[in-house]
C-alpha positions as CSV (number, residue, x, y, z in Angstrom):
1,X,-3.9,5.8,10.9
2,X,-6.5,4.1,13.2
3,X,-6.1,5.1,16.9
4,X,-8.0,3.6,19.6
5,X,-7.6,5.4,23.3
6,X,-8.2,3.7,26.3
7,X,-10.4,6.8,28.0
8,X,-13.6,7.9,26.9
9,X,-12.7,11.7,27.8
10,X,-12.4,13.7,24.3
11,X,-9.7,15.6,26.1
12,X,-6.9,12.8,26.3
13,X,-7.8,12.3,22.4
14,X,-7.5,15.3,21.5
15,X,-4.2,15.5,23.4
16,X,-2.8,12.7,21.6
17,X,-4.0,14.3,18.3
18,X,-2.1,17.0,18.8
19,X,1.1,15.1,19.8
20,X,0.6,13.1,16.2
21,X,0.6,16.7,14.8
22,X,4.0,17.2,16.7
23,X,5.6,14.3,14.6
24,X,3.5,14.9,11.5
25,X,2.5,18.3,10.8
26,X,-1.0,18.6,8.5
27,X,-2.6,15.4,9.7
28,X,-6.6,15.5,9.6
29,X,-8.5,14.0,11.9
30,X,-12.3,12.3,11.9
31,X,-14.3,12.5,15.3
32,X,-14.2,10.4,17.9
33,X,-16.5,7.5,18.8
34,X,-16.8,5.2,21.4
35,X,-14.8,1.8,20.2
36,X,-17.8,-0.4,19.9
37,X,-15.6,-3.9,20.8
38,X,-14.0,-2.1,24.2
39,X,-15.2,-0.8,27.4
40,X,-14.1,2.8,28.0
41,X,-12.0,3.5,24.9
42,X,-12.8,6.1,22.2
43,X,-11.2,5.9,18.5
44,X,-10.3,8.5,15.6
45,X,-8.3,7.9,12.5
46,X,-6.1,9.9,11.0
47,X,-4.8,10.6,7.7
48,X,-2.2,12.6,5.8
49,X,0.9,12.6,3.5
50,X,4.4,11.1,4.2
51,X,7.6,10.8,2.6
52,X,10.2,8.1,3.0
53,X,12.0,9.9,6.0
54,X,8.6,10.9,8.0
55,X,7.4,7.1,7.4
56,X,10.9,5.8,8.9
57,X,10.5,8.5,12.1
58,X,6.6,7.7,12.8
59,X,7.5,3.9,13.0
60,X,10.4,4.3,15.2
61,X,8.5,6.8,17.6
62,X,5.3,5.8,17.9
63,X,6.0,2.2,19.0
64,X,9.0,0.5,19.8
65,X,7.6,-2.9,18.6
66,X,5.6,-2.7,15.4
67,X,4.0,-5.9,13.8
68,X,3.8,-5.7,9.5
69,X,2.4,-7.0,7.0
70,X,5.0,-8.6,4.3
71,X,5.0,-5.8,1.9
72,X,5.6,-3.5,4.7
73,X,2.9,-1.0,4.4
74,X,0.6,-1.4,7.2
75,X,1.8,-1.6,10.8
76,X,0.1,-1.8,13.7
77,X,0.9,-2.5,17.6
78,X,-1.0,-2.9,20.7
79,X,0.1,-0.7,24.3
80,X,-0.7,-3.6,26.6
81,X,2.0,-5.4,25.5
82,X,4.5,-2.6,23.5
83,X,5.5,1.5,24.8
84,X,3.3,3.8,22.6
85,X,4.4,7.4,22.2
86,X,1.3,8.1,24.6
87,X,0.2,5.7,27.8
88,X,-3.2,5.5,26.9
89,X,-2.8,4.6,23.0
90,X,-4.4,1.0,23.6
91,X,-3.8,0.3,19.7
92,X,-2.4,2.1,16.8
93,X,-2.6,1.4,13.2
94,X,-1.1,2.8,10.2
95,X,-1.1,2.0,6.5
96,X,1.4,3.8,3.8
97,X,0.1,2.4,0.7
């Protein structure tokens, strides 16, 4: 999972890390970094283990509008134009292969 944060204070990503920990219990998480192709946005990814029922809740919670790819295993969404879980999730990305 690939989440990019429109703030550059550690403290709202954190925040949304430990919502994602909410929904999925056991997630790890890399360091954030500034988003090299926005102003003001930090990123961290995110990665862990899912079965069939936790895949079905993240994608209904974390976005109400998903775009996929045909096989169905990546998904990602942008908050300008969708509701994300959180307000300042600017993008979210998440691949179940």
């Amino acid at each position: 999972m690939k989440v990019v944060v429109s703030s550059l204070n550690e403290e709202d990503a954190f925040s949304i890390q430990k919502e994602l920990s909410s929904f999925l219990p056991g997630l790890g998480y890399s360091p954030c970094r500034a988003e090299p192709s926005l102003n003001d946005a930090i990123e961290f990814l995110a990665s862990g283990t899912c079965d069939e029922v936790q895949k079905d809740f993240l994608i209904h919670t974390l976005n109400n509008d998903f775009d996929h790819d045909e096989n169905d295993t990546e998904f990602w969404a942008y908050g300008f134009n969708t509701r994300m879980f959180n307000p300042l999730v600017y993008y979210l990305s998440m691949d179940f292969s």
